[in-house]
MIDOSE-1310 file (N, C-alpha, C; in nm, 2 decimals, decimal comma, always signed):
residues 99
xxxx	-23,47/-12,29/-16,82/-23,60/-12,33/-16,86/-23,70/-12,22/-16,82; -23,78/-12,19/-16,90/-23,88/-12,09/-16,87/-23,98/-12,14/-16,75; -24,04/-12,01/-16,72/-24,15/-12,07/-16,56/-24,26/-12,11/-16,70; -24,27/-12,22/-16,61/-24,42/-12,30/-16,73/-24,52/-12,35/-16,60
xxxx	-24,65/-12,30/-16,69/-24,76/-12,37/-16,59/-24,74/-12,54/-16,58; -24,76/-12,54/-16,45/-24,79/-12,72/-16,37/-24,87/-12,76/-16,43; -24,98/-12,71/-16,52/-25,12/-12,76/-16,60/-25,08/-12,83/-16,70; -24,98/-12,80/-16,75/-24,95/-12,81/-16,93/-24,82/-12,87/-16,94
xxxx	-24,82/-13,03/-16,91/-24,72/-13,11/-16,91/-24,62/-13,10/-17,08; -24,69/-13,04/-17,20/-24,67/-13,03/-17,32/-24,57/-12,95/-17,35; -24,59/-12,87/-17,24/-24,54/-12,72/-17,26/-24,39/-12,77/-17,18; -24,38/-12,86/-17,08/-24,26/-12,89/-17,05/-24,16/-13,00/-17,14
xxxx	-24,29/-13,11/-17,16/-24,16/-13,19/-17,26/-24,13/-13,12/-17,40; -24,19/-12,98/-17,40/-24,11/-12,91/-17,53/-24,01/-12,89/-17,53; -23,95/-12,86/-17,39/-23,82/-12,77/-17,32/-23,71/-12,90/-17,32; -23,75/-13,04/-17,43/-23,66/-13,16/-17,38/-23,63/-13,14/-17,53
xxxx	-23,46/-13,24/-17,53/-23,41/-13,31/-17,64/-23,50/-13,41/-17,69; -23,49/-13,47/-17,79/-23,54/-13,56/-17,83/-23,50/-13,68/-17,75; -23,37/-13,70/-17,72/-23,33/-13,80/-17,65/-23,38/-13,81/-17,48; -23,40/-13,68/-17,44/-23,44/-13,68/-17,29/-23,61/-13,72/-17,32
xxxx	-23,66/-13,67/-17,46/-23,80/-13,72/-17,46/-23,81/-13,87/-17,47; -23,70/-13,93/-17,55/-23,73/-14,09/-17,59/-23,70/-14,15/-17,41; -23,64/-14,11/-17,33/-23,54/-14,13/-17,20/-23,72/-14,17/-17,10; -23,78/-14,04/-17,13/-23,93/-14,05/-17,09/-24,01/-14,15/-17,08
xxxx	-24,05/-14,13/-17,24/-24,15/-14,20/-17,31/-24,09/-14,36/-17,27; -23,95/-14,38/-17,24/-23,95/-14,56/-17,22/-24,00/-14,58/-17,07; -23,97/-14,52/-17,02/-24,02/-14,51/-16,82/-24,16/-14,55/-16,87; -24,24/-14,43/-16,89/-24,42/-14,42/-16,90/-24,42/-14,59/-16,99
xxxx	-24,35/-14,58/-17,09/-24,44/-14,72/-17,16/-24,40/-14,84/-17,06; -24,27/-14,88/-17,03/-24,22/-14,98/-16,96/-24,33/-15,03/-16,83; -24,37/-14,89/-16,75/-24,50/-14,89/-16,67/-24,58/-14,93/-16,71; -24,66/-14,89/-16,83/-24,79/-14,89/-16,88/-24,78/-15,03/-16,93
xxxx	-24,66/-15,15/-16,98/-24,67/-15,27/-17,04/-24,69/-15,35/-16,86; -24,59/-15,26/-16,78/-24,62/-15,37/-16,67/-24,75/-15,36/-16,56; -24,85/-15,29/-16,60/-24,95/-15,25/-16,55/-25,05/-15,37/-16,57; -25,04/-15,35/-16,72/-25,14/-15,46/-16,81/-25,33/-15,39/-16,79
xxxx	-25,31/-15,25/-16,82/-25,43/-15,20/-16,82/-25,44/-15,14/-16,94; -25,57/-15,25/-17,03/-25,56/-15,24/-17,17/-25,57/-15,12/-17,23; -25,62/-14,98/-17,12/-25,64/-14,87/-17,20/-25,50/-14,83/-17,19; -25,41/-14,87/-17,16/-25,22/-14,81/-17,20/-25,19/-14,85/-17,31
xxxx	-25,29/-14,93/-17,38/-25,26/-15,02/-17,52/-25,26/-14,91/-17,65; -25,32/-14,78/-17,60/-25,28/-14,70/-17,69/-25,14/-14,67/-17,69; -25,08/-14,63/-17,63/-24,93/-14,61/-17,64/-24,82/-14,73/-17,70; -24,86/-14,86/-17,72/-24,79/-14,93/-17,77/-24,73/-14,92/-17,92
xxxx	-24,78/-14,84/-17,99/-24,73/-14,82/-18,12/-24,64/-14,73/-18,12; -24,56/-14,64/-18,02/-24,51/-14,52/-18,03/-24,36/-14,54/-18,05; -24,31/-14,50/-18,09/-24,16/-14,50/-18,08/-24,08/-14,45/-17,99; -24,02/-14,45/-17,94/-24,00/-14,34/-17,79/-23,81/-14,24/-17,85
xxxx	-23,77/-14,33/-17,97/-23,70/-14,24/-18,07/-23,74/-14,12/-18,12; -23,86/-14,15/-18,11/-23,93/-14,01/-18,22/-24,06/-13,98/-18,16; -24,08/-14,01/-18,06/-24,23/-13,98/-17,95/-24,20/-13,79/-17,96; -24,29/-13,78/-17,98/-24,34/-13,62/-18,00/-24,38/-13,55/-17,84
xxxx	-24,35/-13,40/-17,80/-24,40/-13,34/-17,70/-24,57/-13,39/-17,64; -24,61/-13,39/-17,76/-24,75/-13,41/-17,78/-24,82/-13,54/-17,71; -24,73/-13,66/-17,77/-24,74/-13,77/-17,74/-24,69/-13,82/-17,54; -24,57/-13,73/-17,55/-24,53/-13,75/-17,39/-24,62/-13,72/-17,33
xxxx	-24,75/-13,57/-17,38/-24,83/-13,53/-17,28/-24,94/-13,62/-17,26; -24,98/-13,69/-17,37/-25,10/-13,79/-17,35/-24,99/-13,91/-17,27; -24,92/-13,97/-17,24/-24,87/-14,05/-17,19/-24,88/-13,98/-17,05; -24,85/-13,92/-17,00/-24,84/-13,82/-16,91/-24,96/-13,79/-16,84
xxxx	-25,09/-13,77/-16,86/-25,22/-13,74/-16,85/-25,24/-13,88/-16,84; -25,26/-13,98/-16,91/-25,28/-14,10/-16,87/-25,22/-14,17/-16,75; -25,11/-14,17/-16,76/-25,05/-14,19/-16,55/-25,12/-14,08/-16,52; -25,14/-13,99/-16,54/-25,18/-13,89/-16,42/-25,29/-13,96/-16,39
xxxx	-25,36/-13,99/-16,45/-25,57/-14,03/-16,46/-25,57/-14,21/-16,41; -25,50/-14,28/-16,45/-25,53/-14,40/-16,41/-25,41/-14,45/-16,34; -25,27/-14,44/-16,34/-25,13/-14,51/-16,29/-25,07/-14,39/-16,15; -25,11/-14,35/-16,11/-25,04/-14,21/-16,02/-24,94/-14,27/-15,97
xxxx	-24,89/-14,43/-15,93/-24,81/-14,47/-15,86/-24,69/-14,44/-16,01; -24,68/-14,51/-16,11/-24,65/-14,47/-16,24/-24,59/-14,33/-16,28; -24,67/-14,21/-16,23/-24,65/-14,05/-16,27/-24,56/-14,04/-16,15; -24,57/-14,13/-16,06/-24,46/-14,10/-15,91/-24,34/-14,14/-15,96
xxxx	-24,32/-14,28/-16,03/-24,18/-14,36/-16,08/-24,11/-14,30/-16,16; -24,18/-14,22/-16,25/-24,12/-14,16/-16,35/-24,08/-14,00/-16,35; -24,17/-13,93/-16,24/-24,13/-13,78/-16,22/-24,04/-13,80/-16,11; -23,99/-13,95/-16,06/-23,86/-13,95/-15,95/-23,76/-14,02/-16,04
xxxx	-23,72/-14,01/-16,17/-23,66/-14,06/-16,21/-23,55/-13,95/-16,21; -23,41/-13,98/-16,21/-23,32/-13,90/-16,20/-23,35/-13,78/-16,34; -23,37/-13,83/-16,47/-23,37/-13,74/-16,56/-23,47/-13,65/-16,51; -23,56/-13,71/-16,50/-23,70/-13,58/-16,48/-23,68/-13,50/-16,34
xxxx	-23,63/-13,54/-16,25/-23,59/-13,48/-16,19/-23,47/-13,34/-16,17; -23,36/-13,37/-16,28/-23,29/-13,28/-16,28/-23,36/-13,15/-16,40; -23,43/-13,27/-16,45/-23,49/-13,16/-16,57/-23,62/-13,10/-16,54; -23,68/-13,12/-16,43/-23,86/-13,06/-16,43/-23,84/-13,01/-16,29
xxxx	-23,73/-13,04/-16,19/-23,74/-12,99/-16,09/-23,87/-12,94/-16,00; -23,93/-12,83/-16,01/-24,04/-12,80/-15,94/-24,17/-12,87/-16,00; -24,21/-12,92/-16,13/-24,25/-12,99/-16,21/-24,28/-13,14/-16,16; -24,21/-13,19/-16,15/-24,20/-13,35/-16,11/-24,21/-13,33/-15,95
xxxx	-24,21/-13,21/-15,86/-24,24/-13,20/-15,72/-24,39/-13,19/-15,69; -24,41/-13,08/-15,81/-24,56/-13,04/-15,80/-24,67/-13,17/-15,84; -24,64/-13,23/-15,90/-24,68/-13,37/-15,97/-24,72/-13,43/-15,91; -24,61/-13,48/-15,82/-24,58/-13,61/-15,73/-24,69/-13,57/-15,59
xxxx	-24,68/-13,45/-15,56/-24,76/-13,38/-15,46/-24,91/-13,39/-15,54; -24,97/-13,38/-15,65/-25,08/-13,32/-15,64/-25,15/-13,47/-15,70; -25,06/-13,52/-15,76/-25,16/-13,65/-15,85/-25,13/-13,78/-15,77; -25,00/-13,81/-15,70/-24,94/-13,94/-15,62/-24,97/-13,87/-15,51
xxx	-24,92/-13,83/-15,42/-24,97/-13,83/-15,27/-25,08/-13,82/-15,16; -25,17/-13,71/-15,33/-25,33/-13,69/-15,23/-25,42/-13,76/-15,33; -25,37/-13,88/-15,35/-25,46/-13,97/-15,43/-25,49/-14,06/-15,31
């Protein structure tokens, strides 16, 4: 995987299969239904079969902004973990821990 800025979560779920992206997108939504915070109500239409880079990143930005416990569950998830390595480190450090 190429060195990608920590800023541009887009630029990493580009570097995913489709299937590692649907693997994602069910973590973030599964959170976001058991949150019950109506502004994750955007994400409920998405398909996580066919959830776009695009779409991971606004899912993504949104735990980051309102769920950080959320962006913690899902950047320690074994997939993201083997796949974002310093990504899901830098994360968990800058959005979950010094929140």
């Amino acid at each position: 995987m190429a060195k990608l800025s920590h800023e541009d979560p887009e630029e990493i779920y580009k570097q995913l299969t489709q299937e590692q992206r649907a693997a994602i997108a069910q973590e973030f939504m599964q959170g976001f239904q058991q949150s019950g915070n109506p502004n994750a109500q955007q994400f409920n239409g998405i398909n996580p079969t066919s959830v776009t880079p695009q779409q991971l990143a606004a899912m993504h930005q949104h735990a980051r902004d309102e769920h950080p416990g959320l962006l913690g569950h899902v950047m320690k998830h074994p997939l993201a973990t083997a796949l974002f390595g310093a990504f899901a480190a830098y994360e968990i450090d800058k959005h979950v821990l010094k929140k």
